[in-house]
RODO-2510 file (C-alpha; in nm, 4 decimals, decimal comma):
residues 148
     n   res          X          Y          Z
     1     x     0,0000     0,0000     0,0000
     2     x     0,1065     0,3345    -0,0941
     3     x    -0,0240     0,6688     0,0371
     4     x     0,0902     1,0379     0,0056
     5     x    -0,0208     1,3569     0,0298
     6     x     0,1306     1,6896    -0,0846
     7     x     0,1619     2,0109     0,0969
     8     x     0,2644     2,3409    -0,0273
     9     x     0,3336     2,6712     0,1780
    10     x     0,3047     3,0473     0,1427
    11     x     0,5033     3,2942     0,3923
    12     x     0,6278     3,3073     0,6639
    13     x     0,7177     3,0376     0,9256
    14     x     0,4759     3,2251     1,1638
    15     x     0,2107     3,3912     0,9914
    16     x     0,2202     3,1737     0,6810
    17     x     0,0077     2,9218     0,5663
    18     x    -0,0244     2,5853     0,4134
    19     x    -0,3246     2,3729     0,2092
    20     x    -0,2534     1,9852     0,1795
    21     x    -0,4379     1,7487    -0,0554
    22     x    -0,4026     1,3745     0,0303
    23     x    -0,4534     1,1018    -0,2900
    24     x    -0,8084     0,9942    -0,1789
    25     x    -0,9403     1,3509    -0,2196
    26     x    -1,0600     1,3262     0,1600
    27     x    -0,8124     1,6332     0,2215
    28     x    -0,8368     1,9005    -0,0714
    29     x    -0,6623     2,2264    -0,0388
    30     x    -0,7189     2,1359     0,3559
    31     x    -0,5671     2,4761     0,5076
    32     x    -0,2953     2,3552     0,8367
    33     x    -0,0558     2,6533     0,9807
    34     x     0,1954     2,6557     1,2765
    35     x    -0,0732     2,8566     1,4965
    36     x    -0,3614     2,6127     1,4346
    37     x    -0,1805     2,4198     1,6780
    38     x    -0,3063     2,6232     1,9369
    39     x    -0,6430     2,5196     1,8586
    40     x    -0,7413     2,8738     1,7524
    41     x    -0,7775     2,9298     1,3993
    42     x    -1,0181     2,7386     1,1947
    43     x    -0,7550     2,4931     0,9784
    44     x    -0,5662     2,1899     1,0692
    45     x    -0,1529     2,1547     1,2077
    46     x     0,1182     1,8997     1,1320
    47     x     0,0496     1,7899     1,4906
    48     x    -0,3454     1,8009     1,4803
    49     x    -0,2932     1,5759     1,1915
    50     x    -0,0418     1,3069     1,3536
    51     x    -0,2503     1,3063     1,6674
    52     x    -0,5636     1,1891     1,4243
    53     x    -0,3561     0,9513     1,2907
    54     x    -0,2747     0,7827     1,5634
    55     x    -0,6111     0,7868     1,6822
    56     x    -0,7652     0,5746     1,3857
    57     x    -0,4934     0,3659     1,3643
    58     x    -0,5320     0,2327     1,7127
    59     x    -0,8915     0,1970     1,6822
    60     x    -0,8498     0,0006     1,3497
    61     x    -0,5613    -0,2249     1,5412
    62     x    -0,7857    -0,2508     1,8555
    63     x    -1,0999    -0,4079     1,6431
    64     x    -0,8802    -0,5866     1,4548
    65     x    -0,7488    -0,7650     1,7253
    66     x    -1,0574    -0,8355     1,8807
    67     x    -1,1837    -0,9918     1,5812
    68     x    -0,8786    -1,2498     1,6215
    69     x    -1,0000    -1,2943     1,9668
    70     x    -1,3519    -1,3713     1,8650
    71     x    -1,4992    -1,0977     2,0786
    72     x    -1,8117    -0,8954     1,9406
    73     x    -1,7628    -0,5359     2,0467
    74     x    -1,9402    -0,1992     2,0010
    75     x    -1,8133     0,1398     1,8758
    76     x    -1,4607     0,1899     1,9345
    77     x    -1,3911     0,5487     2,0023
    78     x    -1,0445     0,6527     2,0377
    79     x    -0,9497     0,9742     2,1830
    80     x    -0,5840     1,1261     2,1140
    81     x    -0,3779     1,3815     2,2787
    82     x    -0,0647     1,4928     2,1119
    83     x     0,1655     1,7183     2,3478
    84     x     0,3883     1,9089     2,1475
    85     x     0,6864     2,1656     2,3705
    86     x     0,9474     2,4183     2,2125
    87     x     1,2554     2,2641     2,3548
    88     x     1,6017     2,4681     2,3136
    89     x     1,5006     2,6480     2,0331
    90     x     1,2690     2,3243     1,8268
    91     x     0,9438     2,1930     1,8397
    92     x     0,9393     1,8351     2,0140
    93     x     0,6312     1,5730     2,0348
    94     x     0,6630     1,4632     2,4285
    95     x     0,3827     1,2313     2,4548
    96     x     0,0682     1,0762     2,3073
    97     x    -0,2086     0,9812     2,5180
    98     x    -0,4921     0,7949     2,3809
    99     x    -0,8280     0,7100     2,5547
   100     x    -1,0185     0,4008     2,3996
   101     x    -1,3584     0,3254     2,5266
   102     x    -1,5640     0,0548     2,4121
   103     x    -1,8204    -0,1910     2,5129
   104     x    -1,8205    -0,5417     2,4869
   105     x    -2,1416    -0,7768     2,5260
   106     x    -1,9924    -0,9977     2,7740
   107     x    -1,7886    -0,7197     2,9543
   108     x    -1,5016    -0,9198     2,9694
   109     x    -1,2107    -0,6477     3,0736
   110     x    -0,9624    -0,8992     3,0251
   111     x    -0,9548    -0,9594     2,6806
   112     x    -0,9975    -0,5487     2,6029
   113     x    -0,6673    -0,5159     2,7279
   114     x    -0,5447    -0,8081     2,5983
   115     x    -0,6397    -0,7093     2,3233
   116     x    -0,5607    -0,3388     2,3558
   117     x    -0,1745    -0,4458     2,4148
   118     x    -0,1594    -0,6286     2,0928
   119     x    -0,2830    -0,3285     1,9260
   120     x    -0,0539    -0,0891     2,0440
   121     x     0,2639    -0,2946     1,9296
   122     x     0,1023    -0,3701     1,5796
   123     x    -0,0202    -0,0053     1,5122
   124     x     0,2150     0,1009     1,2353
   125     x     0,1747     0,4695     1,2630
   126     x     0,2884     0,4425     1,6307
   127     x     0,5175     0,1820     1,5735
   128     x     0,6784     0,4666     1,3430
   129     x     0,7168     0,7139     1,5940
   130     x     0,9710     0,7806     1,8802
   131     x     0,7674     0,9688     2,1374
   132     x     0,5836     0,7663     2,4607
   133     x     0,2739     0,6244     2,3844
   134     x     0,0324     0,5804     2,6597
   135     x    -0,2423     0,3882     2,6574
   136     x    -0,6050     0,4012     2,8710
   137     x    -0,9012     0,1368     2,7809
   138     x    -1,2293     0,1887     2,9018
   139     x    -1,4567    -0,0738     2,9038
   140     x    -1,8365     0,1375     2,8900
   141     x    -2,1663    -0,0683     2,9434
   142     x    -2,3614    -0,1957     2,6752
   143     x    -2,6352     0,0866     2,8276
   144     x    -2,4492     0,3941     2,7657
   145     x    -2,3355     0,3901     2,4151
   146     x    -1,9563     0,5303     2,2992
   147     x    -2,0430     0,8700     2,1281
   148     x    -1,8075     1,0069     1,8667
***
């Protein structure tokens, strides 16, 4: 499998900005710039980007590894957050924390995690990176649904 994506950039480090256009068309002219990362401005960042990345990957791995484990499950919502610090002069990722909450008919915790550390160590997007992972799986009842 081969993806890509192109990005171009107009300006200035700071008050420049960016549109990036992925293969599938899902991204067109999407507009990212170093201050979105603040959460403020209505376009994407580098950063806002990786931490979605990691997100779906791990939810893909997670139900994939369930499946091998036979175990029905419900919506698997997977919450990422990427912390990002300037760092003697550069931008550094520190950490990723994700939050994965699902339910499972049976309720069997066991297996989630189980299942949750086979995940983590197949998830090629994290598997790529060299910043701390961490991990939290929340098992929810079958009566109070996972919302996205």
């Amino acid at each position: 499998m081969i993806r890509s994506a192109t990005a171009t950039w107009t300006g200035s480090p700071i008050t420049g900005e960016g549109l990036i256009t992925t293969t599938s068309g899902i991204m067109n002219k999407a507009l990212y710039s170093f201050g979105s990362s603040t959460g403020n401005d209505p376009c994407t960042s580098p950063s806002e980007m990786l931490a979605a990345a990691v997100a779906s990957c791990m939810a893909l791995m997670l139900v994939n590894e369930l499946s091998k484990l036979r175990v029905k499950h419900g919506d698997v919502k997977t919450e990422s957050t990427l912390k990002a610090e300037e760092k003697k002069g550069h931008w550094e990722i520190t950490s990723i924390e994700l939050n994965v909450i699902t339910t499972l008919p049976d309720g069997d915790d066991d297996k989630l995690h189980r299942a949750m550390k086979a995940a983590k160590g197949k998830c090629p997007i994290s598997r790529a990176l060299n910043v701390p992972i961490n991990v939290t799986a929340t098992l929810a009842s079958e009566h109070s649904p996972v919302t996205a």
